[in-house]
N, C-alpha and C positions, 0 to 999 in steps of 0.2 A: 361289495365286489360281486359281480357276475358269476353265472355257474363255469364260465368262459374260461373268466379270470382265474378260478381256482381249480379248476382241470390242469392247465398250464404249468400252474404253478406247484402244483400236489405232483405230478408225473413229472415235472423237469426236477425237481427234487429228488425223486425215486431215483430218476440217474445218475444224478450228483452223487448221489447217495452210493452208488453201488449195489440200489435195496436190487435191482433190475438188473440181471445178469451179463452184461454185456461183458465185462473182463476185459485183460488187457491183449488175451489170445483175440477176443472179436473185433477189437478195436484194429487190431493190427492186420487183421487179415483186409487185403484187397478187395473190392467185386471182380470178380472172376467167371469163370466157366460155370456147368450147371455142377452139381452138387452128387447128382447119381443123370450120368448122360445113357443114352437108350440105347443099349448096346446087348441087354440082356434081353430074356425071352417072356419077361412081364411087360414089356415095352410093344406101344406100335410104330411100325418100321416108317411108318407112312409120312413121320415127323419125325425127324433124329434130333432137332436140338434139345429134348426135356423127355426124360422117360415117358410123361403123364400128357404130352402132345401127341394130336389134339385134343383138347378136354372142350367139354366132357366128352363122351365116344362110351359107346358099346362096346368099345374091345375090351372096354374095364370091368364089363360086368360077367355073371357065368347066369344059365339058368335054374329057376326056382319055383319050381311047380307051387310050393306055400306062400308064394308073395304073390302079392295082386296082379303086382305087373307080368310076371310069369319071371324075373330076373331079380339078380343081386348084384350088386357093386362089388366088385372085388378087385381091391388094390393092394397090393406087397408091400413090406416095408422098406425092399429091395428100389420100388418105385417112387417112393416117397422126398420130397424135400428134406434136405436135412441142413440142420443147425453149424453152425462154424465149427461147433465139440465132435461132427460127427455124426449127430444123434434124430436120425431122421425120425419122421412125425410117425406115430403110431396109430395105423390104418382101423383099428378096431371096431371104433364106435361107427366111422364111414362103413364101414363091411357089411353094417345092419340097416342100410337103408336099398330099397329097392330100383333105383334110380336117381336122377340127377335133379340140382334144384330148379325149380320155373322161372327165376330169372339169373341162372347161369350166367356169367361173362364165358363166351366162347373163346376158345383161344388156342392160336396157332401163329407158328412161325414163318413168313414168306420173306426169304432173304431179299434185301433190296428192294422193299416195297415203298413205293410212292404212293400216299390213300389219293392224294389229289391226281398224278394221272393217272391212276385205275378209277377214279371216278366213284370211289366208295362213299356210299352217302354218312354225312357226319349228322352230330348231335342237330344241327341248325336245319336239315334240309332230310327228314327223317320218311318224306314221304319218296324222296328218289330210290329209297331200298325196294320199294314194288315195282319199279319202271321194268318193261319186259326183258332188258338188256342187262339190271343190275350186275355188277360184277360179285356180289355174294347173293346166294340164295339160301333163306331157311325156310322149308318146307314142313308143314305140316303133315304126317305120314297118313293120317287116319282120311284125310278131309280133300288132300292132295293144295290144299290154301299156302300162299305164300305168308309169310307172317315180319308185319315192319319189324326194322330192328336201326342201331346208328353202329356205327363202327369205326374204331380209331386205333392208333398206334400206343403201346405205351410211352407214354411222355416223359414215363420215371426213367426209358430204356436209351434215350437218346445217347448216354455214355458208352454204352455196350448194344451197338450194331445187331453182332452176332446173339445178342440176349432178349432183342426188341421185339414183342410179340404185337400179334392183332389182335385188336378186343371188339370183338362184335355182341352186342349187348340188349338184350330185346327193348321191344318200346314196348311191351304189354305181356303181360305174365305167360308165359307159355303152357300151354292145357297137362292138365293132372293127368298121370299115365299115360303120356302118350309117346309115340316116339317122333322123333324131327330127322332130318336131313338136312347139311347143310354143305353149300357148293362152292367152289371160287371157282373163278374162270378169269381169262384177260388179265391177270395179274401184271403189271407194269413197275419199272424203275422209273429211275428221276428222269430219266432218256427217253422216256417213253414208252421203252423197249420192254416187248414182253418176256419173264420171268421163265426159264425152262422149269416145267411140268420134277416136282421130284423124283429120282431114279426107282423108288420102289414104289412110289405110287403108280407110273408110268406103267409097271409092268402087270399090275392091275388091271389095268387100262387096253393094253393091248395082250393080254393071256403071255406072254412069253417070259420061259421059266421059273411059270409057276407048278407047287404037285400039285397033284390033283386031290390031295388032302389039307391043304392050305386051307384052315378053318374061315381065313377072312374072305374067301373066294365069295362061299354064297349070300357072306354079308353084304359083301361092297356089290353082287350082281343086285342083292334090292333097293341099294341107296341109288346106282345108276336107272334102277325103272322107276325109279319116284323121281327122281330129277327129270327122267324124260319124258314125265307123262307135265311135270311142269313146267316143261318149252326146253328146260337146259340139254343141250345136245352132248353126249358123251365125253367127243373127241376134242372138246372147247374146253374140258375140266385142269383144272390146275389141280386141283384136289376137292376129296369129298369125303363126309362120313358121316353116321347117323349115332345118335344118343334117345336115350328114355328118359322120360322127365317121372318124377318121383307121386305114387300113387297119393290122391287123397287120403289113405289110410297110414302110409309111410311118410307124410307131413306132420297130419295134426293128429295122427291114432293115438299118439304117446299123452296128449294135454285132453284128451278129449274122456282118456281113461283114468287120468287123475282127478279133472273134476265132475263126473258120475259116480265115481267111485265115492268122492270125497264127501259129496251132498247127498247119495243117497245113506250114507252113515248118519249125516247130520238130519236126515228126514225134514220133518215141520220145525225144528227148533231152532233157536238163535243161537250161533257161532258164540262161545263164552267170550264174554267182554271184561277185562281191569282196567281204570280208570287209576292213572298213579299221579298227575296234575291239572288241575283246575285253575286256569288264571282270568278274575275279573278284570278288565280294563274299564278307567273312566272315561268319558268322551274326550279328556284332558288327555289321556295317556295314548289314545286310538278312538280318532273319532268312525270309525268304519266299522271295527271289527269288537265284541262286547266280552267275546269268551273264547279262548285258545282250550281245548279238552286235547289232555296226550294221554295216550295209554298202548295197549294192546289187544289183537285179539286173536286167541288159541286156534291156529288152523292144522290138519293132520299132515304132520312132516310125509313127505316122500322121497326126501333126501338119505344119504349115508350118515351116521356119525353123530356131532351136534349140527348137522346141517350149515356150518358157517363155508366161508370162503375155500374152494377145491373139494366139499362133498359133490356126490354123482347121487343120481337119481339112483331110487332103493328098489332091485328088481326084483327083491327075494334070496331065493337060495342061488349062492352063483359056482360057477366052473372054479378049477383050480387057477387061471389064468385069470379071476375075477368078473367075466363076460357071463352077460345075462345065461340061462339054463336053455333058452332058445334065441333064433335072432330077434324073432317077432316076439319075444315077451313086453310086455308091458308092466309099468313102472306098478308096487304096490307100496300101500303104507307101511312105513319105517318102526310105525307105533309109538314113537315119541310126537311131540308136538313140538308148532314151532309158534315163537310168542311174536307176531306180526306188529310191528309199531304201525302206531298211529299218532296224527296230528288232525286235529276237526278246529275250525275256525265260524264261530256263530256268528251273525252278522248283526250290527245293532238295530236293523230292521225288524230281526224275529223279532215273536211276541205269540203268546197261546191265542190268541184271535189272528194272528198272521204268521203260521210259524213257518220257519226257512225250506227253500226246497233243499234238497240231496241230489249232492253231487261228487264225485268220486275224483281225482285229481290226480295227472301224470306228472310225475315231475321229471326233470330234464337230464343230460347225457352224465351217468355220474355222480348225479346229487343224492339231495337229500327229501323227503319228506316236507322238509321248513318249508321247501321252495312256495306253498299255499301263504307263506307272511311275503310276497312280493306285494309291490305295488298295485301291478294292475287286478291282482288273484282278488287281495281285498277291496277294489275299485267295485271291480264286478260282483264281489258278493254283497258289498255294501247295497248297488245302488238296485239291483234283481233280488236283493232277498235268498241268496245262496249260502248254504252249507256247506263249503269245500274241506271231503275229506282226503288224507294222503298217505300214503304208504310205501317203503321204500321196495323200487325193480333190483332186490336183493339177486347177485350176479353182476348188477351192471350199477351200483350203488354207491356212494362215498367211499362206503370201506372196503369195497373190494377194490380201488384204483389199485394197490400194490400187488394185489392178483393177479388179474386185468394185463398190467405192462407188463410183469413175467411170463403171459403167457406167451406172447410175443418175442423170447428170446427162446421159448419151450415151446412147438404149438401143441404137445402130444397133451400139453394142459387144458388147452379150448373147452373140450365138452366139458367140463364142470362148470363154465360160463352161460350155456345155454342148458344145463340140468336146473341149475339154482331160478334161469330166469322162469322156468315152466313153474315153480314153486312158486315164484313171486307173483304169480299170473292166477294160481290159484289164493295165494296173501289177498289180492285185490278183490278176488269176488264173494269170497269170506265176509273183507272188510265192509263190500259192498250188501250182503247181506245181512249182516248187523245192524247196516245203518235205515234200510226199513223193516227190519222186522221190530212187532210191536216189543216183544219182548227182549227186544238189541238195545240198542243206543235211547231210545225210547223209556224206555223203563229204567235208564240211571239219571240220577240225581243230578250229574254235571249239563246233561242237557233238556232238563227241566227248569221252569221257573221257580219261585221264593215256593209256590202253591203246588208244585207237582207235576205242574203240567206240560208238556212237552214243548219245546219250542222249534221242532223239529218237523216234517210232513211227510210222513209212511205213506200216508195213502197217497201221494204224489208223483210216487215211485222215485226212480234213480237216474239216473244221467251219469255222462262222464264228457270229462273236459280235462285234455293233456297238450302239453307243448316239446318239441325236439325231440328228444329221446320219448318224451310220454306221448309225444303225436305217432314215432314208431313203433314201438311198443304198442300203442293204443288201439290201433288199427288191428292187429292180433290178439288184443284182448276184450274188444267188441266183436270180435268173429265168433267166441268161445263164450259172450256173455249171456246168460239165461232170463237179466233181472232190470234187464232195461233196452231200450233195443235207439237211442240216437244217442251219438259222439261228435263232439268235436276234437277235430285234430287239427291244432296249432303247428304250423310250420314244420307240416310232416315229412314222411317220403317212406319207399321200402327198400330192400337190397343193399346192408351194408355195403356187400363187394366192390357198389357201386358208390355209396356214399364216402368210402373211408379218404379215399384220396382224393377227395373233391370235397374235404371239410379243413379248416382253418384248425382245427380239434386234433385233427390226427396226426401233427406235425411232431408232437414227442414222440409217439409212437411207432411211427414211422422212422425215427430214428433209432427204436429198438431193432426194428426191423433189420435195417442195412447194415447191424453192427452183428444182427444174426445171421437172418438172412440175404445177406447181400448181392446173392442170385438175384436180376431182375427178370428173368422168367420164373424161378421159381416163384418170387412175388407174387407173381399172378397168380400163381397156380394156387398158391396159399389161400389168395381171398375167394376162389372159386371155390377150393376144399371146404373153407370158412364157411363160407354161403349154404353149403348143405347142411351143417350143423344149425347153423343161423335159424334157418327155413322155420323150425322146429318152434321159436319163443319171440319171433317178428314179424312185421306184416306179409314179408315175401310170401310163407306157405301158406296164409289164409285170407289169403285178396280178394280171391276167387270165391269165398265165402262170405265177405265184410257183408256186402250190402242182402246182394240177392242170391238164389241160390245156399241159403246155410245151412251148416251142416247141422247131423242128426241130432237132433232134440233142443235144437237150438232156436227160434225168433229169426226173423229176418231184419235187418239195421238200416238206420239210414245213417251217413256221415255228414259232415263240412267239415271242407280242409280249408283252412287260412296258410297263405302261401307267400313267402316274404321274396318281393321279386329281390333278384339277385345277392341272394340268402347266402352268407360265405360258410355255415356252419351246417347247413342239410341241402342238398342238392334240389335245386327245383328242377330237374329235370329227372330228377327219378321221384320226385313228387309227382311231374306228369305220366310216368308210368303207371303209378297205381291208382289217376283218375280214370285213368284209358281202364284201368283191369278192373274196377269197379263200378263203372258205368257214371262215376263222377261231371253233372254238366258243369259248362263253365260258365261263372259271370263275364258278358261281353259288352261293350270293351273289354278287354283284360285291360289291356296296357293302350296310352296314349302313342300316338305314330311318332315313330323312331324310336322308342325304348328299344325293341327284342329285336336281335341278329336274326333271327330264323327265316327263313326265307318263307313258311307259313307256317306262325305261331301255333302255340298249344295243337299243333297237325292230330289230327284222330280223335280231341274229346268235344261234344257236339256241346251246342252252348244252350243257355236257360231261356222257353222261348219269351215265356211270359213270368210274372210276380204276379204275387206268390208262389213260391215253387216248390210242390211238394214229392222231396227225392234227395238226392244226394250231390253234394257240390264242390266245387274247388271255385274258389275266389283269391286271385292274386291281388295282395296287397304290396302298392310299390311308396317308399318312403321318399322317393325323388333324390335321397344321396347317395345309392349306392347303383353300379352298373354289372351289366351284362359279366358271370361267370368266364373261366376261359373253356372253351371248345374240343377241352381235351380232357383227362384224368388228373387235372392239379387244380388245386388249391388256390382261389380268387385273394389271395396274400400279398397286396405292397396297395400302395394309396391311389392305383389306376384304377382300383374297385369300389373306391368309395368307401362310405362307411357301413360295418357291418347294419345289414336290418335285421336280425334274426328276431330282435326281441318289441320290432316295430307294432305289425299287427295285431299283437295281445292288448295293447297300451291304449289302441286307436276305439274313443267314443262307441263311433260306428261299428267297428268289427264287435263289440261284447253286446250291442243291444243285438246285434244278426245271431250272435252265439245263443244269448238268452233266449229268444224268440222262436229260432231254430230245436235247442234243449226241450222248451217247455211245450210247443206245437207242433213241432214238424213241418214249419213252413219258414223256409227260405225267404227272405224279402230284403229287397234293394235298399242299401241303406247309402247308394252311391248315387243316387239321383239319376243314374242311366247315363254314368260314367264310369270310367277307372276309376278304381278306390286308391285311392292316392294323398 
């Protein structure tokens, strides 16, 4: 059974179950109106359907001379989504970040909006959002640069009109600390006809009866001289507002001080290793794979509690309300330890005259560890002589599914989801450490020969090779990694916010959703909220660090991403965002003529000129039965889509010798003859 299969089946269960709180009060409630409507003075006026419209926006924040940005987030609970019980989301853990996430879903309400005739550029046609005329503009404030983006309706909203938000969505990670601008103008209905201008934006617009203490006066006078110094003329505006995108510091400060912290406790020595089973295989029983080693390995908890399922990261001494002793505190050690599972898979190639390389292993949305006994995992380390070791993204892990979908009927639960993942982020470079230091994995018994001797290659260093969730994940944990600097990322992408409803995966959950939250603009607002915590333990906040550019004390990376065209379970189009945010060229052909809707494919990522290519890549891999995604925020679901490929590219001959090749040298090479890989 697929990791696929048993996501599905594990979470439609949980609700059968009743383990997932939907009740018969959620079931029975309708979708309806917003939840808390903006009526109060936490609210900006400038958008009445959703308190927290438009998000992201400065009016959310207050300033803070101690934060980098000079700002803090500050959102109410008054503001907040709330659950069908009543029990809106608790703003806390947001309150501590300095600004908004770099790939943000925008999002605001324009009644009666047509995207086709206002002419908003969609997912397929992503290079129209720079035309001088666009009808949305997001501006750069620092650089006065316009920045692509695609832009669509919600598709989940088409039931509730008055609920249906705009989602404008970058095409490239938006710059760390900065602030944006962002414009409509020309706004049109089905008629053609343009949209009247909102009444309190309006008055913005033209001064009349406004005070003169009206805090957002001398806001909105700087969003209009950054619009005007980028062509957009005042009087054209339908609306406008600016937001801060969240510092470098207020991303990755939090992972970056768990593992400095963690390694320089651990100085020169190997992370303690237990070894609890050793299984031989004959070439009868597994001709590929000779020795399965399971154990664990002692990393220093920075969690609450026993650190399992709902602990929060351990910040020390805390307020009586539980919140850190400051905003900007940083997470310390708990003092317990946490026993990181392992799975290492030897390959019947090693041998102490050939011993196997090391290589670290992601496994996929959900799972587990085992995923290293698939097919192609043992293919590949068979036929390249790989040591794939694995370790579970404890947060986002087997056993937390029954977490996981409750958070979803609670969101005030979330941050325990991305505390635990930062833990598991340091789990992996532990585990990764062990596996070459000499006195790690090296020095026990189960990965030696009859004689002693290793069958293992320390001095060959590390690599990492993840798929789905481990090519998300992975992407964020190559930006942070000290101990090996090329990854592959299998059938990746960044930006949950982006991905969730444009996965085949999120369809139970989604239906926790609507039976909580049944608001379809709160929805939005949720995966936007989501997205900042997200930032934190996935590739969105360290994109901008993956390849070039890394951060302090870190290597600089090279990636390949394996990219399954019209992948129903990770989004290739927010795959192609973070080729574009990490300088990712593309193998070209990508695709054979007529495959891709876009009016100009893969727009913005430059292609590989010559083979050998040494740098970072994205290579679409098309299996010929599955087609073109839908152009909107849903889910490629019924048989007009062909057959899932998610788990195509892993499998394919070609893609693991470009993987191996790529892993061991750093050099990219065509393994498609100077075609689609297909």
């Amino acid at each position: 059974m697929t990791t696929r299969s048993r996501l599905r089946l594990s979470v439609s269960a949980l609700v059968t179950a009743g383990v997932v709180l939907l009740g018969t009060a959620a079931a029975a409630t309708p979708p309806g109106g917003p939840t808390h409507p903006a009526t109060n003075g936490d609210c900006d006026p400038i958008d009445p359907t959703a308190c927290l419209l438009p998000f992201p926006n400065d009016y959310f924040t207050v300033p803070d001379p101690a934060s980098p940005t000079g700002k803090r987030v500050r959102l109410t609970a008054d503001a907040m989504p709330s659950n069908v019980q009543g029990v809106p989301i608790d703003p806390t853990e947001w309150n501590r970040q300095d600004g908004f996430s770099p790939g943000s879903p925008i999002l605001v309400h324009v009644p009666g909006l047509d995207a086709a005739a206002t002419g908003i550029a969609p997912v397929t046609d992503i290079g129209r959002s720079l035309a001088p005329d666009a009808p949305i503009v997001l501006v750069n404030s620092a650089t006065g640069e316009r920045t692509p983006y695609w832009a669509e309706l919600d598709a989940h909203g088409t039931g509730q009109p008055d609920r249906q938000l705009l989602i404008i969505r970058p095409a490239v990670a938006l710059a760390e600390g900065t602030r944006y601008v962002v414009g409509l103008r020309g706004m049109r209905d089905a008629q053609r006809s343009v949209i009247p201008t909102p009444k309190a934006f309006k008055s913005y617009l033209t001064g009349a009866g406004l005070g003169r203490r009206d805090p957002r006066v001398p806001q909105l006078k700087r969003v209009f001289a950054d619009l005007s110094r980028a062509g957009v003329k005042r009087h054209n505006l339908y609306l406008a507002w600016d937001f801060t995108v969240a510092s470098r510091q207020g991303l990755t400060g939090r992972m970056l001080s768990i593992r400095d912290s963690a390694f320089g406790a651990l100085r020169a020595a190997a992370p303690p290793v237990t070894v609890s089973q050793v299984t031989d295989y004959t070439p009868e029983q597994d001709p590929r794979i000779a020795r399965q080693v399971v154990g664990t390995v002692g990393v220093p908890s920075y969690l609450t509690g026993d650190g399992g399922p709902g602990s929060r990261l351990h910040y020390g001494p805390t307020r009586g309300d539980g919140t850190p002793p400051t905003r900007y505190a940083l997470p310390t050690p708990s003092g317990a330890t946490v026993q990181a599972d392992f799975v290492c898979n030897i390959p019947r190639s090693a041998s102490a005259s050939r011993p196997a390389h090391l290589s670290l292993y992601g496994h996929g949305l959900l799972g587990k560890p085992t995923e290293i006994n698939a097919g192609n995992v043992k293919t590949m380390s068979a036929t390249y002589d790989f040591t794939f070791c694995a370790t579970s993204w404890i947060g986002m892990a087997d056993a937390d599914v029954p977490y996981v979908a409750d958070t979803f009927a609670d969101l005030s639960a979330f941050p325990a989801v991305v505390d635990r993942l930062q833990q598991s982020y340091l789990n992996f470079l532990f585990l990764g450490r062990a596996m070459i230091h000499r006195k790690g994995f090296a020095a026990e018994p189960a990965f030696q020969d009859a004689h002693g001797r290793p069958l293992i290659d320390v001095a060959g260093g590390l690599h990492y090779d993840g798929n789905s969730q481990g090519g998300i994940n992975g992407g964020a944990l190559t930006a942070i990694a000290q101990d090996w600097t090329r990854s592959v990322l299998g059938v990746p992408a960044m930006n949950y916010s982006t991905l969730l409803q444009r996965s085949v995966d999120f369809a139970p959950f989604q239906q926790i959703m609507d039976g909580s939250y049944p608001d379809r603009a709160d929805q939005q607002l949720i995966f936007a909220l989501l997205q900042m915590l997200w930032d934190r333990s996935e590739a969105n906040g360290y994109a901008q660090h993956m390849t070039e550019r890394p951060l302090p004390r870190t290597p600089a990376h090279q990636v390949l991403m394996h990219v399954a065209f019209g992948d129903q379970q990770v989004s290739p189009a927010a795959a192609e965002v973070q080729a574009r945010t990490i300088g990712a060229r593309l193998h070209t052909p990508a695709l054979a003529a007529g495959w891709s809707a876009d009016v100009k494919p893969y727009w913005g990522i430059r292609p590989i000129a010559r083979y050998p290519y040494t740098g970072s890549a994205i290579v679409i891999w098309n299996s010929g039965a599955a087609y073109a995604p839908p152009t909107t925020n849903l889910a490629p679901a019924g048989p007009e889509y062909g057959d899932d490929p998610h788990e195509f590219p892993r499998a394919q001959p070609g893609a693991q010798q470009q993987k191996a090749t790529f892993l061991l040298t750093g050099k990219v090479i065509d393994v498609c003859a100077g075609r689609p890989c297909a």
